[in-house]
Backbone as CSV, one residue per row, in Angstrom:
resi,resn,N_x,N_y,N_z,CA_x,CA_y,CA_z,C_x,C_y,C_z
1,UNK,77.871,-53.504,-18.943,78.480,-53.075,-17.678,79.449,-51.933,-17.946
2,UNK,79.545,-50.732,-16.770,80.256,-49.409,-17.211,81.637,-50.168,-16.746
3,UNK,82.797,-50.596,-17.794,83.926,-50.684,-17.005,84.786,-49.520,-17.092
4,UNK,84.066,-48.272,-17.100,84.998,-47.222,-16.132,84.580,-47.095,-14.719
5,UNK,83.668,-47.409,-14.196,83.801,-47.806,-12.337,84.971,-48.267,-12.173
6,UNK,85.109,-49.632,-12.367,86.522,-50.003,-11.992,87.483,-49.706,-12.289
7,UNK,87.966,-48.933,-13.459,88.749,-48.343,-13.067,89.105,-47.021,-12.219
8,UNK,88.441,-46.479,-12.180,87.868,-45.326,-11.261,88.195,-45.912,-9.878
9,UNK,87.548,-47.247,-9.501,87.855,-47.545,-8.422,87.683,-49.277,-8.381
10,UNK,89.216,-49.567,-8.427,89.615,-50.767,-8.289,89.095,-51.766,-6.984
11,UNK,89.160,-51.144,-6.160,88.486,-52.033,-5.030,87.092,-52.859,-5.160
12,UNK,86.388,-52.048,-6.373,85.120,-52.989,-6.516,85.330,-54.014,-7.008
13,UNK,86.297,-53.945,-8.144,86.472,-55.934,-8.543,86.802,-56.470,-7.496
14,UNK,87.618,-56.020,-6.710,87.959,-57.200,-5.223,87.025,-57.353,-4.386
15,UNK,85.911,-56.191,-4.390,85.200,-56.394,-3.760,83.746,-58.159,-4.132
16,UNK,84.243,-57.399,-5.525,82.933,-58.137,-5.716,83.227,-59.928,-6.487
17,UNK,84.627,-60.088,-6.359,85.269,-61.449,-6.242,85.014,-61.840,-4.887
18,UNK,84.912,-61.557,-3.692,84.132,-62.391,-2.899,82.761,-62.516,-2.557
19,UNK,82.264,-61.845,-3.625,80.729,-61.910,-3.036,79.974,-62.812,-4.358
20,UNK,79.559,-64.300,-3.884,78.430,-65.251,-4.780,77.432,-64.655,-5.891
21,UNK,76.826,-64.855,-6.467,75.934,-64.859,-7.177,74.481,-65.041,-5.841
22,UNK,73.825,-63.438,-6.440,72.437,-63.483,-5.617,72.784,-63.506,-4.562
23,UNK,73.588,-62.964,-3.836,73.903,-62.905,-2.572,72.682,-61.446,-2.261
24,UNK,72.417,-61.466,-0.674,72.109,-60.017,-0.282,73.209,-59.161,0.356
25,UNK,73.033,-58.096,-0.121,73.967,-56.889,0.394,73.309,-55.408,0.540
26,UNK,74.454,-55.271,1.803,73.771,-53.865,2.880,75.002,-52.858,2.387
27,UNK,75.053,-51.861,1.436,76.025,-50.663,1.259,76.100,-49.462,2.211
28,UNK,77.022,-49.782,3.060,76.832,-48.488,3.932,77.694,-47.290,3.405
29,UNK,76.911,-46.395,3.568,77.495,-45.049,2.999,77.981,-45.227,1.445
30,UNK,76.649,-45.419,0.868,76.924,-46.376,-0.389,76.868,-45.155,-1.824
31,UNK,77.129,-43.978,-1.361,77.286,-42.223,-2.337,75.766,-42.635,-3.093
32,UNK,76.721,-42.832,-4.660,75.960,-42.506,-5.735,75.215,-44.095,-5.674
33,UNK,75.290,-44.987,-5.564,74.664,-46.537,-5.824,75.573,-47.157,-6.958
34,UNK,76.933,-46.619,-6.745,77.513,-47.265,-7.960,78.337,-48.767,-8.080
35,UNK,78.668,-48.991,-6.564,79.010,-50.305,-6.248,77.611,-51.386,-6.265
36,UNK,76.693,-51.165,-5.384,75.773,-51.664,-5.370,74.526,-52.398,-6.984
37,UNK,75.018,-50.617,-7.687,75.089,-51.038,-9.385,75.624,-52.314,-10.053
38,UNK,76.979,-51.704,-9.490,78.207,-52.612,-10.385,77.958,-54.391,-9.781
39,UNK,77.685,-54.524,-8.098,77.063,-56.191,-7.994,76.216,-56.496,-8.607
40,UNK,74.814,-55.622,-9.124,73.750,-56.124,-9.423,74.462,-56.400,-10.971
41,UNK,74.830,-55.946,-11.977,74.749,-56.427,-13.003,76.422,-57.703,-12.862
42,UNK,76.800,-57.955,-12.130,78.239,-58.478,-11.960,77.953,-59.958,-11.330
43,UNK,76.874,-59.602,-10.315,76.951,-60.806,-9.122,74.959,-60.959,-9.207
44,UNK,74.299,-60.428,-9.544,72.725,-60.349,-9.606,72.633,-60.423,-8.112
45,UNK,72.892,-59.329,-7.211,72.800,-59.144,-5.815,71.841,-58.407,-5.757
46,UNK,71.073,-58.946,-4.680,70.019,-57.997,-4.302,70.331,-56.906,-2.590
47,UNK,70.352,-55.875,-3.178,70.921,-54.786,-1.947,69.907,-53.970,-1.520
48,UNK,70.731,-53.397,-0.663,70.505,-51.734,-0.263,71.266,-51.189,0.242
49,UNK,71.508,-49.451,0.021,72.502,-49.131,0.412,71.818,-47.784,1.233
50,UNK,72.671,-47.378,2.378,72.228,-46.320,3.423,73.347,-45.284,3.335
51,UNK,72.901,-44.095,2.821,73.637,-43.063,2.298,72.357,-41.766,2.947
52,UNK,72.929,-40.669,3.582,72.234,-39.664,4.200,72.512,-38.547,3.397
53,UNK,73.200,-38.003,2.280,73.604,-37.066,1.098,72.217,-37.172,0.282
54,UNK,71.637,-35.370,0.355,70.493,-35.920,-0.785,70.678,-36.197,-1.876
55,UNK,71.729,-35.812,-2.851,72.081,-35.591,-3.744,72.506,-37.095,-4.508
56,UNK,73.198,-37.378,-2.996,73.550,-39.113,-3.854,72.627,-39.831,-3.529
57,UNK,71.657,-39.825,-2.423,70.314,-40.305,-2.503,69.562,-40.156,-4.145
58,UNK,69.468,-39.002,-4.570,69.115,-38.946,-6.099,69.521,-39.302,-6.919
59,UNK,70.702,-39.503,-6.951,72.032,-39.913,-8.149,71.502,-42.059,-7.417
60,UNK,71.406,-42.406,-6.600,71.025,-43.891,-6.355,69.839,-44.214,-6.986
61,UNK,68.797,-43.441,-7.147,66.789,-43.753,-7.664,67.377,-43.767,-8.789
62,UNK,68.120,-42.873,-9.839,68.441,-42.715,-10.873,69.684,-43.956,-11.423
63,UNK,70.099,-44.591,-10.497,70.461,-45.583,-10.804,69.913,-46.770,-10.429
64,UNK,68.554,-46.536,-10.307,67.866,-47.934,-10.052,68.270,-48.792,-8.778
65,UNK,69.369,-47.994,-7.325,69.242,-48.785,-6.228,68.200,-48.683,-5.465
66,UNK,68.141,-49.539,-4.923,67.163,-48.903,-2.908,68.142,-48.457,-1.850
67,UNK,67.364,-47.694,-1.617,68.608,-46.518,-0.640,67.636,-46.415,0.421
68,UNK,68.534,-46.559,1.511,67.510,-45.730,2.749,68.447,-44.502,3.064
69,UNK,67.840,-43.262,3.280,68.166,-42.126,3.655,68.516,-42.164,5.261
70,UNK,69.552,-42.108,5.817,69.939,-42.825,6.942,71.368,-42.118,7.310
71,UNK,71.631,-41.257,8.675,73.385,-42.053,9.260,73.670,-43.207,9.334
72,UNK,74.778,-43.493,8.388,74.869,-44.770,8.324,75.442,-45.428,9.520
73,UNK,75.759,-44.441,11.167,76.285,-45.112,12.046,75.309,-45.415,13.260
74,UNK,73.902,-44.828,12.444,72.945,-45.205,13.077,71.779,-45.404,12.609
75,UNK,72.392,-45.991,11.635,70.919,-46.296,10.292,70.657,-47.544,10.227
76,UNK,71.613,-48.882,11.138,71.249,-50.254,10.199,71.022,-50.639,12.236
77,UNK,70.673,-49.615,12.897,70.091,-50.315,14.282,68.677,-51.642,14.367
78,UNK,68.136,-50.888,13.251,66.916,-51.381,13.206,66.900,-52.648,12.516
79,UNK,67.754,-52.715,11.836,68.255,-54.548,10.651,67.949,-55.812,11.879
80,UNK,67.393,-56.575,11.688,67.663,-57.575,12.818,68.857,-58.766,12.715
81,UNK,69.378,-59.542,13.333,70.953,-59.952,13.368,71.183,-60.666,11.572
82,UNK,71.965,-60.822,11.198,72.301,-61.791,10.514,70.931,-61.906,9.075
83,UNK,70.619,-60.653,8.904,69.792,-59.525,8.022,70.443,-60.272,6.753
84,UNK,71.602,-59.827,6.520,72.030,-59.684,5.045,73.483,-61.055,5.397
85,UNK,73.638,-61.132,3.486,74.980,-62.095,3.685,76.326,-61.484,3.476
86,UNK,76.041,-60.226,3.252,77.396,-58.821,3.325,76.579,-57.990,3.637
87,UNK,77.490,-57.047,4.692,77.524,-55.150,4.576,78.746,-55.131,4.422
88,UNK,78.740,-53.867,3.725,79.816,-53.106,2.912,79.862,-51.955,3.551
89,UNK,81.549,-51.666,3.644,81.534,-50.487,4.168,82.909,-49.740,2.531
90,UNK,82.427,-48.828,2.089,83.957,-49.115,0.916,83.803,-47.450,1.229
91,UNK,85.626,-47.407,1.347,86.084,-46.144,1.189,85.050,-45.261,2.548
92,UNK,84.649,-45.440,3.556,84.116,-44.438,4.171,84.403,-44.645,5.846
93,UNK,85.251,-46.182,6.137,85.754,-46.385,6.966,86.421,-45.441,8.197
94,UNK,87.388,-44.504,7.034,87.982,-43.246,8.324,87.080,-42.186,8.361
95,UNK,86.061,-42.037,7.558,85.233,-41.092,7.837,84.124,-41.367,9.019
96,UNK,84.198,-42.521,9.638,83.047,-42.607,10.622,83.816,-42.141,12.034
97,UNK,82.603,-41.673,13.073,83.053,-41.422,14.082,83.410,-42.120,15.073
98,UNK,82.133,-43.615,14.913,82.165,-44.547,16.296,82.588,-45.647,15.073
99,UNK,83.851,-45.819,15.405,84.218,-46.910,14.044,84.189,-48.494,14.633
100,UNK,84.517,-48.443,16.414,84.590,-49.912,17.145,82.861,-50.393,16.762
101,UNK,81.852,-49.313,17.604,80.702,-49.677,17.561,80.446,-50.076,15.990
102,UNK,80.859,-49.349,15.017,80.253,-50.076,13.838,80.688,-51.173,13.172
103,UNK,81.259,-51.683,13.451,82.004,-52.556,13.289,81.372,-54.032,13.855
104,UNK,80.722,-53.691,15.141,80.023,-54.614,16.221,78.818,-54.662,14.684
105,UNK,78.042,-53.539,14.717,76.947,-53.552,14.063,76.961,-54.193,13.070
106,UNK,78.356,-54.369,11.675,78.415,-54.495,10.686,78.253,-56.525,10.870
107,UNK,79.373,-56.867,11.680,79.224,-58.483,11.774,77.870,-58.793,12.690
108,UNK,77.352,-57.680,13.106,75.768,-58.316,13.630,75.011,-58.276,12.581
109,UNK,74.920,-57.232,11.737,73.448,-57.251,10.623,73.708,-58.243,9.453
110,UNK,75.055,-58.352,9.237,75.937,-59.313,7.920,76.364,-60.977,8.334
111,UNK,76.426,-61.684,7.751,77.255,-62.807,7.688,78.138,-62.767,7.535
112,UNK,78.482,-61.644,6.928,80.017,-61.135,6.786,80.211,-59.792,6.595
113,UNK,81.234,-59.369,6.784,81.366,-57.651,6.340,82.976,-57.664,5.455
114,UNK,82.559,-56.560,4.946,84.006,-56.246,3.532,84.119,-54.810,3.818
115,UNK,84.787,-54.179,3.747,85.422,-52.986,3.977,86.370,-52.412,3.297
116,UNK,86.634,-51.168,2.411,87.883,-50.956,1.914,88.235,-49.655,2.838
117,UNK,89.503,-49.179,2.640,90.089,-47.985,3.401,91.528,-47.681,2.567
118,UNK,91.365,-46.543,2.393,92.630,-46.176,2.435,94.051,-46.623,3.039
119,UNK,95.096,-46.620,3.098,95.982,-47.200,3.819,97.614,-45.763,4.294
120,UNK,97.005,-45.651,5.633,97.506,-44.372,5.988,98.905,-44.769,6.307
121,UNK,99.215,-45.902,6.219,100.441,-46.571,6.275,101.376,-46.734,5.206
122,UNK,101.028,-46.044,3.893,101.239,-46.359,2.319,102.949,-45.148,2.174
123,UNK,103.764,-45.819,1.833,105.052,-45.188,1.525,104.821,-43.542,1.158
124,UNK,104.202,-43.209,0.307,103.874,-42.142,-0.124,103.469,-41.185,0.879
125,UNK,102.206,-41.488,1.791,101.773,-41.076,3.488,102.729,-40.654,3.615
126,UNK,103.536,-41.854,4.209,104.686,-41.286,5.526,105.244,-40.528,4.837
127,UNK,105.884,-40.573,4.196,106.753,-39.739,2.947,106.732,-38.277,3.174
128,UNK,104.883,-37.740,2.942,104.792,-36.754,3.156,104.547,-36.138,4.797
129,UNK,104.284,-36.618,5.333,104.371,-36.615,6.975,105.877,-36.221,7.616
130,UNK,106.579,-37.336,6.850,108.260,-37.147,7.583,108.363,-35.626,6.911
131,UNK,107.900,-35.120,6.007,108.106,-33.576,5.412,107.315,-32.554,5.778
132,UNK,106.653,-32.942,6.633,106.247,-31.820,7.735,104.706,-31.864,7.144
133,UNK,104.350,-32.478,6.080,102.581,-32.284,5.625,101.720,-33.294,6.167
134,UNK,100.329,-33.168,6.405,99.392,-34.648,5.880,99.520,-34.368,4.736
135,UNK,99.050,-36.002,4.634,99.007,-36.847,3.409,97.826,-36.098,2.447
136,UNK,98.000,-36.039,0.988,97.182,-35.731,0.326,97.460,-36.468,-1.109
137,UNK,96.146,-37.516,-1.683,96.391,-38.274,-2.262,95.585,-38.306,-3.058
138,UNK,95.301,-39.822,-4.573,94.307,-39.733,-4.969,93.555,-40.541,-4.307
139,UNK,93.599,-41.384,-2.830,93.087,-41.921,-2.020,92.229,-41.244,-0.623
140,UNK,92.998,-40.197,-0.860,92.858,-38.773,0.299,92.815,-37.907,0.065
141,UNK,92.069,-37.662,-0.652,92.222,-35.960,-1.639,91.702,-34.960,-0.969
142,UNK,91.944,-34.700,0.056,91.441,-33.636,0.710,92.828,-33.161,1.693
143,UNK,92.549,-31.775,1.873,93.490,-31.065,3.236,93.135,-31.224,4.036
144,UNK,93.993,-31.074,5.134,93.533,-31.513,6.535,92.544,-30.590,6.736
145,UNK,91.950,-29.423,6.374,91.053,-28.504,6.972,89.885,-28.758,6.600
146,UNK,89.410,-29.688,5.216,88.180,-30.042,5.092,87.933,-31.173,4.710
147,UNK,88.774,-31.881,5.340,88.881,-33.532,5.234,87.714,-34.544,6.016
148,UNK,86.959,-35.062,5.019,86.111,-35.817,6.717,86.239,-36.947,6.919
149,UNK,87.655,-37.192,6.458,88.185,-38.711,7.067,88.612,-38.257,8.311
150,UNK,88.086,-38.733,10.097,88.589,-38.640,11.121,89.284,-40.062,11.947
151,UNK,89.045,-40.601,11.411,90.125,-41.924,12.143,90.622,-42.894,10.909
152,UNK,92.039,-42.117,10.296,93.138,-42.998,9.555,93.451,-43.885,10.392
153,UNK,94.182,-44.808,8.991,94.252,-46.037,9.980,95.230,-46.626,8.702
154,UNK,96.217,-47.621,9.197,97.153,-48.689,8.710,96.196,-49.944,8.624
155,UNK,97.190,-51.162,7.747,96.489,-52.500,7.729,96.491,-52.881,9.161
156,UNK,97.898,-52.171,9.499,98.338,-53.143,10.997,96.815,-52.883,12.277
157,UNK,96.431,-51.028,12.110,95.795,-51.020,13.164,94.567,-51.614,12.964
158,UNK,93.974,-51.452,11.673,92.573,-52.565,11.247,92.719,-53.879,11.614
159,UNK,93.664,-54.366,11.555,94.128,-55.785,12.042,93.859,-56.340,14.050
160,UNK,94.465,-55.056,14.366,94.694,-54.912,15.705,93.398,-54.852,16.420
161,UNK,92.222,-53.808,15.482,90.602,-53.580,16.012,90.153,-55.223,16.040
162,UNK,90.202,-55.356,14.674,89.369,-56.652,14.482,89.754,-57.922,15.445
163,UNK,90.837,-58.105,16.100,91.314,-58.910,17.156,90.540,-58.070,18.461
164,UNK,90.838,-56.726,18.449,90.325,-56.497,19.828,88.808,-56.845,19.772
165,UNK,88.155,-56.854,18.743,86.200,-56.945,18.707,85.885,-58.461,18.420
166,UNK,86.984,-59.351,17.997,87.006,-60.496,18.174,86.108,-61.039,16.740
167,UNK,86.615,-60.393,16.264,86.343,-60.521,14.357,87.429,-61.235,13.807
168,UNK,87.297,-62.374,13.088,87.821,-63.105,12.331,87.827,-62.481,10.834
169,UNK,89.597,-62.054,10.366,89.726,-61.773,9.012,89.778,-62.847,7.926
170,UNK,88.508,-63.263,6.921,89.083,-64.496,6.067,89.602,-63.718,5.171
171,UNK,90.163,-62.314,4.594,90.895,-62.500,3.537,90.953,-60.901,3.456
172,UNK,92.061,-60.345,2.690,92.866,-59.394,2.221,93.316,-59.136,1.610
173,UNK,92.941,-57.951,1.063,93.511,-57.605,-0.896,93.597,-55.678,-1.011
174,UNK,95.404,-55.990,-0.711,96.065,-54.829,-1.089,96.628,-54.432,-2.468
175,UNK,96.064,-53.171,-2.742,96.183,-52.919,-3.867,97.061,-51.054,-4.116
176,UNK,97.874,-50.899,-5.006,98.216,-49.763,-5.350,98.553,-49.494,-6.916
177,UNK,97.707,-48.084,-7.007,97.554,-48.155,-8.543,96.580,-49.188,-9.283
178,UNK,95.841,-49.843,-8.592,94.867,-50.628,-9.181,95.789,-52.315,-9.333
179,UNK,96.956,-52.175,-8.907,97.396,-53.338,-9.009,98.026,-54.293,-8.075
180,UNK,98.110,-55.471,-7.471,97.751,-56.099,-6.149,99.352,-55.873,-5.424
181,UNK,99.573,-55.904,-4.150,100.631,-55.934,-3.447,100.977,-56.839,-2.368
182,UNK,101.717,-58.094,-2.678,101.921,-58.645,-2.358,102.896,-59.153,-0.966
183,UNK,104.425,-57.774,-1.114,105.396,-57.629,-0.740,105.276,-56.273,0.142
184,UNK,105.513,-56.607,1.224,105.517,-55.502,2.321,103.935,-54.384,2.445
185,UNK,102.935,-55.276,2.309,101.377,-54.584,1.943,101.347,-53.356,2.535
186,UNK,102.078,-53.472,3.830,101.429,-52.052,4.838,102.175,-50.830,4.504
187,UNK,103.581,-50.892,3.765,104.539,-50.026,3.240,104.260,-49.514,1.905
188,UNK,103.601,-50.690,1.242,103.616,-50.327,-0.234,102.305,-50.456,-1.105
189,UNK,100.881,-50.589,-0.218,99.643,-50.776,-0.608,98.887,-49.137,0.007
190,UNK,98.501,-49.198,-1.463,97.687,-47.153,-0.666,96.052,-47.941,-0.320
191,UNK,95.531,-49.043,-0.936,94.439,-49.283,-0.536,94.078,-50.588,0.048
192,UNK,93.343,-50.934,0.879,92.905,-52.405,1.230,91.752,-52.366,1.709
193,UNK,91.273,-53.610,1.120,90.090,-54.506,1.244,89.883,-55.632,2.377
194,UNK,89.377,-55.707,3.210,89.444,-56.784,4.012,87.788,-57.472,3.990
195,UNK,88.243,-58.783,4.136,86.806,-59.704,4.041,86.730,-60.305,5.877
196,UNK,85.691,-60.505,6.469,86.091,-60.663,7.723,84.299,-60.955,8.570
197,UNK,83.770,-62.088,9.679,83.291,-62.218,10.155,83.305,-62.717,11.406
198,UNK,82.033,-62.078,12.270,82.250,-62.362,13.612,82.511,-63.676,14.149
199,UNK,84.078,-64.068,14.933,84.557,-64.568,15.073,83.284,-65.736,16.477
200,UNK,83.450,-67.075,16.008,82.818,-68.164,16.744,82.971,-67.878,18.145
């Protein structure tokens, strides 16, 4: 197993501490196939991930995923309900446009859905905001002029959606610097993970 993924990007161990052995999983906007990688040899998950980039479409065959070539905000229409036992949405959360509707989609095609995001709420953010900039991070590495994250977001307002769509959160794992945050999450966590299904 490559353990420079994780460190590269910490959210996959959290990610993939809630997901069973042989579970199925749906990667949305899943780049290179490197999460989807990292379950199969971690968790022996059988996936697919929907990524519309040709490039990481190629960089996925070459890593031995199944990829469907797809918008991923209108790529998993066709899944029928309760398809898979996760979709994943990691790191591409503020980059979608219709984020309520996918969200509907994600606890319809999944038994559950996991999600990571940035956390636009993270000390550092505001920090630079109260100083007249956006945020530019190793979470956000882009300028506002060619950024294609369009709907940032706090724990609080992810919290706030998932009540309004009537999604039940079972669990949450804030992390900064790769290491967990326990104490004041929404102030002092640059990233979070949420585990969460459509509520009874």
């Amino acid at each position: 197993m490559n353990t420079s993924i994780i460190e590269a990007r910490p959210d996959f161990a959290a990610i993939a501490a809630w997901i069973p052995q042989g579970s199925s999983v749906l990667d949305l906007g899943c780049g290179d196939g490197s999460l989807l990688r990292y379950l199969r040899e971690t968790r022996e998950v059988r996936g697919y991930g929907v990524e519309i980039n040709d490039e990481k479409v190629a960089a996925c065959i070459a890593n031995s995923v199944n990829v469907l070539q797809s918008d991923l905000e209108s790529g998993i229409a066709d899944f029928e309900d309760q398809s898979f036992d996760f979709v994943i949405l990691s790191q591409t959360l503020q980059a979608t446009r219709h984020t309520e509707a996918l969200m509907k989609e994600i606890v319809r095609v999944g038994r559950e859905g996991i999600v990571s995001f940035p956390n636009f709420g993270y000390w550092r953010n505001r920090l630079q905001v109260m100083f007249g900039n956006m945020p530019v991070s190793d979470e956000m590495p882009y300028q506002w002029y060619d950024t294609p994250n369009v709907h940032l977001c706090t724990l609080d307002d992810f919290e706030i959606l998932c009540a309004h769509l009537s999604i039940r959160i079972l669990g949450r794992h804030v992390m900064a610097g790769g290491s967990d945050v326990l104490v004041m999450p929404n102030l002092r966590g640059s990233t979070a993970v949420y585990r969460f299904r459509r509520d009874a």
